[in-house]
PQR file of N, CA, C, O and H, with PARSE charges and radii, in Angstrom:
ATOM      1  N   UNK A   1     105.700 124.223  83.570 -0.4000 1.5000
ATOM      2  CA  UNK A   1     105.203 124.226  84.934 -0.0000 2.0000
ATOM      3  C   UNK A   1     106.356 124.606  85.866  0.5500 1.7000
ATOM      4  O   UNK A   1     107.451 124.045  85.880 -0.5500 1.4000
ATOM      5  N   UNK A   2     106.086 125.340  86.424 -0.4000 1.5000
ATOM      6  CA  UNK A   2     107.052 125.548  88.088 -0.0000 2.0000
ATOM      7  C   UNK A   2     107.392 125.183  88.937  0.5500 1.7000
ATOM      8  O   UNK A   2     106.411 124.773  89.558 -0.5500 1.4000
ATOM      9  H   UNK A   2     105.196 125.796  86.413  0.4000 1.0000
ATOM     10  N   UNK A   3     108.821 124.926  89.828 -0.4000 1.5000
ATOM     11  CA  UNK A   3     108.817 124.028  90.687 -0.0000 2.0000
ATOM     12  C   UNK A   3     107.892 124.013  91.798  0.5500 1.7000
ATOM     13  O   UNK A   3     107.768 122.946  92.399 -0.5500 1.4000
ATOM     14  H   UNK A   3     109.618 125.260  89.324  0.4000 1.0000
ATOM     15  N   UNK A   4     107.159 125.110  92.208 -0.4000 1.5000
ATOM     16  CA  UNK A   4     105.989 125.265  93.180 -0.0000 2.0000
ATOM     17  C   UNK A   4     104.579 124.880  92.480  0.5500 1.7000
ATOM     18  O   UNK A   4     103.409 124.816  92.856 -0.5500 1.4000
ATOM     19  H   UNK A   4     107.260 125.977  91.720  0.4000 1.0000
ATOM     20  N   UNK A   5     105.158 124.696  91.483 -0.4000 1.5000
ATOM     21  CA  UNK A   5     103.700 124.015  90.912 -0.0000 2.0000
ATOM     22  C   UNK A   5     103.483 122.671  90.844  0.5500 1.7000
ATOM     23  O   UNK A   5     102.399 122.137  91.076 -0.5500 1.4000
ATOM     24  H   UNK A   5     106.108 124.748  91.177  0.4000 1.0000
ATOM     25  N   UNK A   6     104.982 121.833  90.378 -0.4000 1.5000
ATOM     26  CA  UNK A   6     104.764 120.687  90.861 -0.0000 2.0000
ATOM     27  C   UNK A   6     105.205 119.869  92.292  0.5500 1.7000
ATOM     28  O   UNK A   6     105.252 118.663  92.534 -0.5500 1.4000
ATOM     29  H   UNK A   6     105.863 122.267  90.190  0.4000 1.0000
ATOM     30  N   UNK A   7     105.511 121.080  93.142 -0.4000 1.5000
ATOM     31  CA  UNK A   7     105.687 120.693  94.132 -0.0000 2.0000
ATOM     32  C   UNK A   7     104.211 120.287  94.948  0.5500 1.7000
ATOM     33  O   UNK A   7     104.049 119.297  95.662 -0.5500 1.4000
ATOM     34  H   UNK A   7     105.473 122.060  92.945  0.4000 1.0000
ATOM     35  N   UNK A   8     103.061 121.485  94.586 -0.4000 1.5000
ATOM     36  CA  UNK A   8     101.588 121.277  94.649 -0.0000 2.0000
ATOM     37  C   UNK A   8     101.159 120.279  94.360  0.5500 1.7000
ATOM     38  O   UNK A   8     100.525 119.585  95.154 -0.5500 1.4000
ATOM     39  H   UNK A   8     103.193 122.289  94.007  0.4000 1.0000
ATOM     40  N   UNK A   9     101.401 119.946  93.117 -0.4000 1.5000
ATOM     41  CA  UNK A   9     100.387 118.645  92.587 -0.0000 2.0000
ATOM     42  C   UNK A   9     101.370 117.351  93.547  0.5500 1.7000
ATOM     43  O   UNK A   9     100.651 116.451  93.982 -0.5500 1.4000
ATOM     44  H   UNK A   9     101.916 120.510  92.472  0.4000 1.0000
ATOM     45  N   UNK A  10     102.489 117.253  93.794 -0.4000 1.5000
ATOM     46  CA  UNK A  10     103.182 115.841  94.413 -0.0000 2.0000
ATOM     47  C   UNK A  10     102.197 115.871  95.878  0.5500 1.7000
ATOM     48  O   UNK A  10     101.524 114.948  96.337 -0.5500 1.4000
ATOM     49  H   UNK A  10     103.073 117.985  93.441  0.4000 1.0000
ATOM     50  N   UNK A  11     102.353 117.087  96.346 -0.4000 1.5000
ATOM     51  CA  UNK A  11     102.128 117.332  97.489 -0.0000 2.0000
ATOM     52  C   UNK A  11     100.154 116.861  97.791  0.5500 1.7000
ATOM     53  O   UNK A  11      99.484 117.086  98.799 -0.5500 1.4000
ATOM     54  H   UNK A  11     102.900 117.837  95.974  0.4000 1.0000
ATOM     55  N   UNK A  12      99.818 116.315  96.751 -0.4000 1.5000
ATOM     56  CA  UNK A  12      98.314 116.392  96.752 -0.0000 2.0000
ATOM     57  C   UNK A  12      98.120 114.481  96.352  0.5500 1.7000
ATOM     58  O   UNK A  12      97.012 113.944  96.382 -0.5500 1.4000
ATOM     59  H   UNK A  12     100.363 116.132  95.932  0.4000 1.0000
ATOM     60  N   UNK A  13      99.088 113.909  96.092 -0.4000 1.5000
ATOM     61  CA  UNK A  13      98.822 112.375  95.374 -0.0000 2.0000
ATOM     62  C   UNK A  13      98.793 111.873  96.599  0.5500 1.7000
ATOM     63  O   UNK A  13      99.250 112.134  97.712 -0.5500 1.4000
ATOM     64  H   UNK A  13      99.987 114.345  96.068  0.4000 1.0000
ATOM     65  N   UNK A  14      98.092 111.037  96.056 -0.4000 1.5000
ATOM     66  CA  UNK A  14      98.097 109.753  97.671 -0.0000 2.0000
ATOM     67  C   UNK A  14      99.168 108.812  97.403  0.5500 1.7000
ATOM     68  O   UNK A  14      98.844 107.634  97.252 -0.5500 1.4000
ATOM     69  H   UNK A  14      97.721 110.825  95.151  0.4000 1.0000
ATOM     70  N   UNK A  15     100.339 109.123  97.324 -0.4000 1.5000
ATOM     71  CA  UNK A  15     101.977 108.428  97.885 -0.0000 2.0000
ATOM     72  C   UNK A  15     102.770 109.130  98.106  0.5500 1.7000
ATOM     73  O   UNK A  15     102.514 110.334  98.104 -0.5500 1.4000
ATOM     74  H   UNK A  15     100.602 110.080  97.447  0.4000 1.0000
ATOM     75  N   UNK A  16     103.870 108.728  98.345 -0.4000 1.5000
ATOM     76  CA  UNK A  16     104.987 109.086  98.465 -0.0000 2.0000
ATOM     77  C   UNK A  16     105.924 109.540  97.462  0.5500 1.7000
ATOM     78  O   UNK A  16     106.421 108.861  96.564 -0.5500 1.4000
ATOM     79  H   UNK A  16     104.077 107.749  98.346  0.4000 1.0000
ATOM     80  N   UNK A  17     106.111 110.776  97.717 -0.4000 1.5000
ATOM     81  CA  UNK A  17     107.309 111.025  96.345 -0.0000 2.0000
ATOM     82  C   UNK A  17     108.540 111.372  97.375  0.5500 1.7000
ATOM     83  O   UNK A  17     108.367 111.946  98.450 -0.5500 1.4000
ATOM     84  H   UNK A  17     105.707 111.328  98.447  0.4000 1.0000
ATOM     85  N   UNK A  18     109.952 110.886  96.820 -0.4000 1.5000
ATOM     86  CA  UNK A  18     110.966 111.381  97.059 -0.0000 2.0000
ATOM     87  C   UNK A  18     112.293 111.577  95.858  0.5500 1.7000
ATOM     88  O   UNK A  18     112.486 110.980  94.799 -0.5500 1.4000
ATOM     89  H   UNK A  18     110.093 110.420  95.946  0.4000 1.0000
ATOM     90  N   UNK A  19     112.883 112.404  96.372 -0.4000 1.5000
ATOM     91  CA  UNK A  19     114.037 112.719  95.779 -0.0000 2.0000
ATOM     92  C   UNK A  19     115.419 112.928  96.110  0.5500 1.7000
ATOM     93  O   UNK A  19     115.886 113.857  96.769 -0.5500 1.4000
ATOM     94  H   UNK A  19     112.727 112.888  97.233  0.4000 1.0000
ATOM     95  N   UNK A  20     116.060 111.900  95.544 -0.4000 1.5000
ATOM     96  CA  UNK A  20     117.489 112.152  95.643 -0.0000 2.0000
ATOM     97  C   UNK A  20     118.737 112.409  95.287  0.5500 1.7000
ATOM     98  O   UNK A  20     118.562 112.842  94.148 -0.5500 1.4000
ATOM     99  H   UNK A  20     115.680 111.145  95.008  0.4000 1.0000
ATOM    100  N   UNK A  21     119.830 112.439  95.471 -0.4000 1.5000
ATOM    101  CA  UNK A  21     121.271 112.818  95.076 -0.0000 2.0000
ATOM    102  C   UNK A  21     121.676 111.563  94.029  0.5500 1.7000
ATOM    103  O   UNK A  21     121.862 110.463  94.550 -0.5500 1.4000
ATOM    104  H   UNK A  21     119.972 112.088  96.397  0.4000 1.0000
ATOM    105  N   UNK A  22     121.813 111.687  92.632 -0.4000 1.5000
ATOM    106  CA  UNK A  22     123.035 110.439  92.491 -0.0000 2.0000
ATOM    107  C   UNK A  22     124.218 110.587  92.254  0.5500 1.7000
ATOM    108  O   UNK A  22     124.942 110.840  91.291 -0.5500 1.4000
ATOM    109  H   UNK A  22     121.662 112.581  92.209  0.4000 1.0000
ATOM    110  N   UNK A  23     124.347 110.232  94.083 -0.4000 1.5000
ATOM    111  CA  UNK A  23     125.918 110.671  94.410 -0.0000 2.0000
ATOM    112  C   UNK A  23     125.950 109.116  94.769  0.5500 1.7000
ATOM    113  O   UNK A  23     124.898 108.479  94.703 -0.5500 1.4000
ATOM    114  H   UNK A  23     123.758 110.026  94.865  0.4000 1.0000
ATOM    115  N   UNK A  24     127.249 108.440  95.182 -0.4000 1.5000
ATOM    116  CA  UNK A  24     127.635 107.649  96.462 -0.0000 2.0000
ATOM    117  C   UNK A  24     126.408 107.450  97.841  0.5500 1.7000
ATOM    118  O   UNK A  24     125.960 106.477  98.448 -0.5500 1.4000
ATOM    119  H   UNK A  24     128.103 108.958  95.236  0.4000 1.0000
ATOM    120  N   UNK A  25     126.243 108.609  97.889 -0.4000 1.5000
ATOM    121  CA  UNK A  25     125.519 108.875  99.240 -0.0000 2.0000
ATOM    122  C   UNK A  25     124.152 108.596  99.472  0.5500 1.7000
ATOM    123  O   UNK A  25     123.504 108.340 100.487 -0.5500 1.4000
ATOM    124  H   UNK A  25     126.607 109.399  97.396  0.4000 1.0000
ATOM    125  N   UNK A  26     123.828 108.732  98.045 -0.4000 1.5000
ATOM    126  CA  UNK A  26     122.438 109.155  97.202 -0.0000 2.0000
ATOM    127  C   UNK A  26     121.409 109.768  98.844  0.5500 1.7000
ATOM    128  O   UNK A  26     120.529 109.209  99.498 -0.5500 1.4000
ATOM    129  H   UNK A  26     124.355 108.940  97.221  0.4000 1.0000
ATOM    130  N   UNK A  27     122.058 111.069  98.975 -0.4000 1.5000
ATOM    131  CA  UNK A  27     121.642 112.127  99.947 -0.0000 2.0000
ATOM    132  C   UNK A  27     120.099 112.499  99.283  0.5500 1.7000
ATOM    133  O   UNK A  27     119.708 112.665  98.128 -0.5500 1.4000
ATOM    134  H   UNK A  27     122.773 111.523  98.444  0.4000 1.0000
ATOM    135  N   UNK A  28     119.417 112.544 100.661 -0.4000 1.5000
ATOM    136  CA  UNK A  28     117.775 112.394  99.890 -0.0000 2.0000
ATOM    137  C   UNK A  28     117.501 114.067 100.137  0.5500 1.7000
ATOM    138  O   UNK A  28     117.948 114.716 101.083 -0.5500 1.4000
ATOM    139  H   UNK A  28     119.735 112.410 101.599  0.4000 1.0000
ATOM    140  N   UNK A  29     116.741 114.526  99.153 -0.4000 1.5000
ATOM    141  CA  UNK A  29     116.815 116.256  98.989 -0.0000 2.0000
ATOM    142  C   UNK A  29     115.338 116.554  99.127  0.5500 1.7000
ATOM    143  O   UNK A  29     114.936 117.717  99.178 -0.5500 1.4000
ATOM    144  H   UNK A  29     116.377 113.999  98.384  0.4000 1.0000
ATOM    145  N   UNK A  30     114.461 115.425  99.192 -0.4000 1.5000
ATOM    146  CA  UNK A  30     112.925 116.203  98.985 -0.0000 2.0000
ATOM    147  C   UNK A  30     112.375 114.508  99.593  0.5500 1.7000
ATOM    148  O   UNK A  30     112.935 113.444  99.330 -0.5500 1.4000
ATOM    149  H   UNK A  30     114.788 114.481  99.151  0.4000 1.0000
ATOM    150  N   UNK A  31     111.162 114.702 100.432 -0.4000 1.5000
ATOM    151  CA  UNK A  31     110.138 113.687 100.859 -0.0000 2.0000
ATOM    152  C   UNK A  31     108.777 114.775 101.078  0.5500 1.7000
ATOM    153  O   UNK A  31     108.621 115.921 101.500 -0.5500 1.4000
ATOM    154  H   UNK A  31     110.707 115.566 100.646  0.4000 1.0000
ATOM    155  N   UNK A  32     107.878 113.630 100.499 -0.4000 1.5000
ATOM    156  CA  UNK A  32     106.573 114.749 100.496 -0.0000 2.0000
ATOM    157  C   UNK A  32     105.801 113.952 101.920  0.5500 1.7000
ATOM    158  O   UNK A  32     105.978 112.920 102.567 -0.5500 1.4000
ATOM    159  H   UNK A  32     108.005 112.699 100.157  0.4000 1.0000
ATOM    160  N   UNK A  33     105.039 114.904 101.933 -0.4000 1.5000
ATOM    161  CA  UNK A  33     104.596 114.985 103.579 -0.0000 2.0000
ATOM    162  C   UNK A  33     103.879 113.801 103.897  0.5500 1.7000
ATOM    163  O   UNK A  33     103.761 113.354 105.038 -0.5500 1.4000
ATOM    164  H   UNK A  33     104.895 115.742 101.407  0.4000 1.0000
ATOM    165  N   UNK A  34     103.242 113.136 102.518 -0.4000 1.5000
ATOM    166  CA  UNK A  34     102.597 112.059 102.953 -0.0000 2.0000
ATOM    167  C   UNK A  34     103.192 110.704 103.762  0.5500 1.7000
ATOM    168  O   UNK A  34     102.462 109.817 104.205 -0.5500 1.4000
ATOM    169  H   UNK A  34     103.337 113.499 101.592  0.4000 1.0000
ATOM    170  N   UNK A  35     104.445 110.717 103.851 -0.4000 1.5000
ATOM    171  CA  UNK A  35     105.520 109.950 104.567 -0.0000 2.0000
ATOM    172  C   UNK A  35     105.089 109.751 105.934  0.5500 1.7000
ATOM    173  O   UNK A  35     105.219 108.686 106.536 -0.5500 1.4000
ATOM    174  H   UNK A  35     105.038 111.438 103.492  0.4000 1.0000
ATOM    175  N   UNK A  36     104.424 111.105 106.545 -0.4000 1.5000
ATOM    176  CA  UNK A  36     104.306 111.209 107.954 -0.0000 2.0000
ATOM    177  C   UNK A  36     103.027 110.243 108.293  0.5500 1.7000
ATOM    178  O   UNK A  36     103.033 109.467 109.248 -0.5500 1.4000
ATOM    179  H   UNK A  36     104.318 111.970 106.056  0.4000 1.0000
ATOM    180  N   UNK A  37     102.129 110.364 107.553 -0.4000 1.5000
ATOM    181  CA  UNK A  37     100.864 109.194 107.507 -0.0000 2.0000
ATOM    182  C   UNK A  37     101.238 108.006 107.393  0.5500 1.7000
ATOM    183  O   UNK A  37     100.708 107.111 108.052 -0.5500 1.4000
ATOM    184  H   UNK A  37     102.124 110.995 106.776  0.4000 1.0000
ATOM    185  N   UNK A  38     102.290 107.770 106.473 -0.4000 1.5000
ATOM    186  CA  UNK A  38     102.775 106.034 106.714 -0.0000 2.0000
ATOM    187  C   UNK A  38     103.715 105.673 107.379  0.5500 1.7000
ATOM    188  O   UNK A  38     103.910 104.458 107.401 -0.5500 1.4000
ATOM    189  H   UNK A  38     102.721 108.497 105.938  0.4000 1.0000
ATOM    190  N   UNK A  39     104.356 106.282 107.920 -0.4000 1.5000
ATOM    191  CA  UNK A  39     105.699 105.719 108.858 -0.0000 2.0000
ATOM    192  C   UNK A  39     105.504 107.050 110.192  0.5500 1.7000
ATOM    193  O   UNK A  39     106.525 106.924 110.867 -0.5500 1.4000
ATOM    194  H   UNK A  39     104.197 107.269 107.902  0.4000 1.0000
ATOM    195  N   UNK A  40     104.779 108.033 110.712 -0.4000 1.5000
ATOM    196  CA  UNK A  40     105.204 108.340 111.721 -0.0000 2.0000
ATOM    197  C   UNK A  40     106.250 109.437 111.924  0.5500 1.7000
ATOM    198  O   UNK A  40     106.597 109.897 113.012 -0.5500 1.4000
ATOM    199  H   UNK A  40     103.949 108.135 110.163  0.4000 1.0000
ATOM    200  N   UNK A  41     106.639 109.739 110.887 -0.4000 1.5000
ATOM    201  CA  UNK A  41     107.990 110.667 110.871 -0.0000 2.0000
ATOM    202  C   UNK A  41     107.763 111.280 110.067  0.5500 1.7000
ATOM    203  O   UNK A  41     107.279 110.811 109.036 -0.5500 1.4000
ATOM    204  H   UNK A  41     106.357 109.365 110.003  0.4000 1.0000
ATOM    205  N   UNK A  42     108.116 113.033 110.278 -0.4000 1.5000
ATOM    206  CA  UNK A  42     107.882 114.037 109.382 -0.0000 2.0000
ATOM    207  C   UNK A  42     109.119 113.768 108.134  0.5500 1.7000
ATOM    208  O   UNK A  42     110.151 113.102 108.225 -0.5500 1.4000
ATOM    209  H   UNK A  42     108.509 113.414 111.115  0.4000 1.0000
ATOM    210  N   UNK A  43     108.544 114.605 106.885 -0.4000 1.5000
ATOM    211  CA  UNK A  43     109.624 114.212 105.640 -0.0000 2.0000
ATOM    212  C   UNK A  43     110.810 115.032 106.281  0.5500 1.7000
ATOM    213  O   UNK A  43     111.912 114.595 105.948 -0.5500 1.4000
ATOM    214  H   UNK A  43     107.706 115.145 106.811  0.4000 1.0000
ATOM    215  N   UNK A  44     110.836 116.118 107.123 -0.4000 1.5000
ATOM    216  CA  UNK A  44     112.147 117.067 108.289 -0.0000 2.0000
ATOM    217  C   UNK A  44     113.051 115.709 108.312  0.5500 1.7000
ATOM    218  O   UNK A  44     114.081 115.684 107.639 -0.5500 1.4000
ATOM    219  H   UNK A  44     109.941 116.473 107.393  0.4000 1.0000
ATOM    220  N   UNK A  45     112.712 114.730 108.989 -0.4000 1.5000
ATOM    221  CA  UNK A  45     113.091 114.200 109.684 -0.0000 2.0000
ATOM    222  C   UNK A  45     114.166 112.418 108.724  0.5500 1.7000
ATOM    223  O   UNK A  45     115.037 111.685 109.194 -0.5500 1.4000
ATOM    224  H   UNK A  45     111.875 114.750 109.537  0.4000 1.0000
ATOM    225  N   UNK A  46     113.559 112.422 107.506 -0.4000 1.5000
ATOM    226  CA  UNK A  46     113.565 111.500 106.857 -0.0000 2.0000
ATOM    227  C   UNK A  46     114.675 112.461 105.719  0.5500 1.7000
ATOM    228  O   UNK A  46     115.724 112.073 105.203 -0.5500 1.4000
ATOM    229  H   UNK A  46     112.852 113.017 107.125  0.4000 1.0000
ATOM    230  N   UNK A  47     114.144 113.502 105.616 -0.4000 1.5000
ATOM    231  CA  UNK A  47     115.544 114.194 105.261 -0.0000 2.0000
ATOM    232  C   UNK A  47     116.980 114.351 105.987  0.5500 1.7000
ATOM    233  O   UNK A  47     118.067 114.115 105.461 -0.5500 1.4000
ATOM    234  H   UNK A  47     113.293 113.816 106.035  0.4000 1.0000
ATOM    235  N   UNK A  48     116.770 114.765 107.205 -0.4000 1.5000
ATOM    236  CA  UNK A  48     117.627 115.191 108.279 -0.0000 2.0000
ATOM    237  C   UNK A  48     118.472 113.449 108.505  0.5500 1.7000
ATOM    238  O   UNK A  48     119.679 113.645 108.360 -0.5500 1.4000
ATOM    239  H   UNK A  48     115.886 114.957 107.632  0.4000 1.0000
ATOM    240  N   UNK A  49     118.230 112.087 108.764 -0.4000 1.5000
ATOM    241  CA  UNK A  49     118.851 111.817 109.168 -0.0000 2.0000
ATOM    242  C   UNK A  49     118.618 110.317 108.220  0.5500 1.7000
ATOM    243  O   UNK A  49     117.648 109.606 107.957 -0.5500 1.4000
ATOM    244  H   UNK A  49     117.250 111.928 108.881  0.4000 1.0000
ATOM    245  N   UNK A  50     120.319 110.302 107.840 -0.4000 1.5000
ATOM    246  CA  UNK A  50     120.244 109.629 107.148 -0.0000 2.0000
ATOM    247  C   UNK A  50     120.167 107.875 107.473  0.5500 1.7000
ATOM    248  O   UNK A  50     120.143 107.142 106.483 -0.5500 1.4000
ATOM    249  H   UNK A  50     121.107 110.879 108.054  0.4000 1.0000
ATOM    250  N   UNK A  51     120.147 107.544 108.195 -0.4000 1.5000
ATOM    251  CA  UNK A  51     119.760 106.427 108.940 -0.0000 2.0000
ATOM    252  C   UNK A  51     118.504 105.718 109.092  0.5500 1.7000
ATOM    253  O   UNK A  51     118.233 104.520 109.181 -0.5500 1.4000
ATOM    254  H   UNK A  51     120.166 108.139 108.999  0.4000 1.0000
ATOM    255  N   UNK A  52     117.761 106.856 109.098 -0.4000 1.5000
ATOM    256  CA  UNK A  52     115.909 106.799 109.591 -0.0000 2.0000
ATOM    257  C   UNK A  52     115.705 105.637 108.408  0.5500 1.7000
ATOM    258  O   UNK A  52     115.365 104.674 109.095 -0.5500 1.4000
ATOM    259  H   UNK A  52     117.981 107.829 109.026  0.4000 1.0000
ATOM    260  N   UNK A  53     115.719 105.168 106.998 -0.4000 1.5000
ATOM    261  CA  UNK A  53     115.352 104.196 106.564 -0.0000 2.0000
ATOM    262  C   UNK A  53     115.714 103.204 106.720  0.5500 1.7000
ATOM    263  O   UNK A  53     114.834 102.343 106.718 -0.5500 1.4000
ATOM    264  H   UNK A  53     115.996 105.950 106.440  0.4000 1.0000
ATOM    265  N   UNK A  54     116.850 102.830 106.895 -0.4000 1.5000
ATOM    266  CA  UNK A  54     117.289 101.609 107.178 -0.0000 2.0000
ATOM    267  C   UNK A  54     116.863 101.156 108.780  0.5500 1.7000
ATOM    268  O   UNK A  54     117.022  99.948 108.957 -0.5500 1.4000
ATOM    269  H   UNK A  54     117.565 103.529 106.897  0.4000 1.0000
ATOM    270  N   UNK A  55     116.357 101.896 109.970 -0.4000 1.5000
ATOM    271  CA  UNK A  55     116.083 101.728 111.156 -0.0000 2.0000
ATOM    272  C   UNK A  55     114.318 101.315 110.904  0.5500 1.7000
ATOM    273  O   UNK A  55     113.820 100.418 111.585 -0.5500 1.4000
ATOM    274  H   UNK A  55     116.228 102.877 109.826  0.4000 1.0000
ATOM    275  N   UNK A  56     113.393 102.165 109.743 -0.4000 1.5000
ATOM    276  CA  UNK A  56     112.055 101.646 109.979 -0.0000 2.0000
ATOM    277  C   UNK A  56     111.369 100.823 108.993  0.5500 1.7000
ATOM    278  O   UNK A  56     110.303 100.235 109.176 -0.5500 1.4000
ATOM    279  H   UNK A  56     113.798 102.893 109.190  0.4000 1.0000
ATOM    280  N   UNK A  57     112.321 100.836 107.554 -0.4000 1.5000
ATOM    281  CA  UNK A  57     111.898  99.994 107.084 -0.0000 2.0000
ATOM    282  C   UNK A  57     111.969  98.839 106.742  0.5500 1.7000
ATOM    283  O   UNK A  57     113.025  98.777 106.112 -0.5500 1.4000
ATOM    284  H   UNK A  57     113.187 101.313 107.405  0.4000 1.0000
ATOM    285  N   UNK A  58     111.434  97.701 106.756 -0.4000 1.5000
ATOM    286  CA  UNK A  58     111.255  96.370 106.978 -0.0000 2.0000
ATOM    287  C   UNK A  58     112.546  95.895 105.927  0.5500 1.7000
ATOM    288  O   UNK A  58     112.479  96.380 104.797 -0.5500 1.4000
ATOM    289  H   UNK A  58     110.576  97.751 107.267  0.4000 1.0000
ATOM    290  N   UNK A  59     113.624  95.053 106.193 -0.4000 1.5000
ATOM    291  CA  UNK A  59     114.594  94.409 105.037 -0.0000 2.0000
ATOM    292  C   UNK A  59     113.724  94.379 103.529  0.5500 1.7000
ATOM    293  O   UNK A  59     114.131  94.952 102.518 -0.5500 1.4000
ATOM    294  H   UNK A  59     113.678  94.659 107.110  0.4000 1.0000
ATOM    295  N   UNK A  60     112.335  93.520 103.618 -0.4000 1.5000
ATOM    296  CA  UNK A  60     112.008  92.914 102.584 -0.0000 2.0000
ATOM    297  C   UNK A  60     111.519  94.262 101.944  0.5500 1.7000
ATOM    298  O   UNK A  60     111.373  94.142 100.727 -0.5500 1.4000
ATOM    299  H   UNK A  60     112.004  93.055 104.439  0.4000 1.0000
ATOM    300  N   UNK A  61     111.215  95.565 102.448 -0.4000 1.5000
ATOM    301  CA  UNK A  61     110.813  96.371 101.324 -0.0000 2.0000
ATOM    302  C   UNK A  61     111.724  97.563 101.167  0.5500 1.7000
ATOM    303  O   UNK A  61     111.352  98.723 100.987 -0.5500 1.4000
ATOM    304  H   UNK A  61     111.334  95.663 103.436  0.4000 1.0000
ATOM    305  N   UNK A  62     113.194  97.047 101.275 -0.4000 1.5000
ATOM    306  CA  UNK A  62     114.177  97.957 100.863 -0.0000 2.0000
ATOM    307  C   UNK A  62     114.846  97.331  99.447  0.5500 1.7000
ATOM    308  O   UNK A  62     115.023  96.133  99.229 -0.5500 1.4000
ATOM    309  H   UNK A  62     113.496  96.105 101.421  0.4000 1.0000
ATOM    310  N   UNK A  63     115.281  98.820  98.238 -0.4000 1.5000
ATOM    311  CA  UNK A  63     115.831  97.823  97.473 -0.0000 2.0000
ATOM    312  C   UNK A  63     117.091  97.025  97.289  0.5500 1.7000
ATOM    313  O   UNK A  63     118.232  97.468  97.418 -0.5500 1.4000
ATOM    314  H   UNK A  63     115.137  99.794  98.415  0.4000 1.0000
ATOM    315  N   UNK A  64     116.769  95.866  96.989 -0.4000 1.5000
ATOM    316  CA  UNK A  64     117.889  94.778  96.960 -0.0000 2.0000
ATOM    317  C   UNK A  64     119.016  95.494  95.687  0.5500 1.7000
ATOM    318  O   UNK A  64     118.717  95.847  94.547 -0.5500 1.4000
ATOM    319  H   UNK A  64     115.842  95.506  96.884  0.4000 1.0000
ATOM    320  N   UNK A  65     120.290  95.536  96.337 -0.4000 1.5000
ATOM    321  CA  UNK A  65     121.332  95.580  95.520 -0.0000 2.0000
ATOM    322  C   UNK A  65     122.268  93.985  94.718  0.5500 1.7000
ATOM    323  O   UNK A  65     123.230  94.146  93.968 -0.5500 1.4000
ATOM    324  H   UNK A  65     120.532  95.249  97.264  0.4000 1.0000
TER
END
């Protein structure tokens, strides 16, 4: 399968898929659009700044280190 192919089928599930770096940074490289239906913010935007999770999502549903 192709990456535009499974970029289709992510792009069609009812959740959230994301993807990231495992770096240090763990720099996030892909959010599928359905993000914008549950939080308000385009995946642009949830890519673009790396802050945006820790500002909207609730302590209790971030993961615990």
């Amino acid at each position: 399968m192709e990456r535009a192919q499974y970029r289709g089928l992510i792009e069609q599930l009812p959740l959230v898929t994301y993807v990231y770096e495992l770096t240090p940074t763990y720099r996030t490289t892909f959010v599928s659009p359905q993000i914008e239906e549950l939080f308000g913010y385009p995946a642009t935007e949830w890519i673009s700044d790396v802050t945006l999770w820790d500002r909207v999502v609730h302590p209790c549903g971030r993961l615990r280190s």
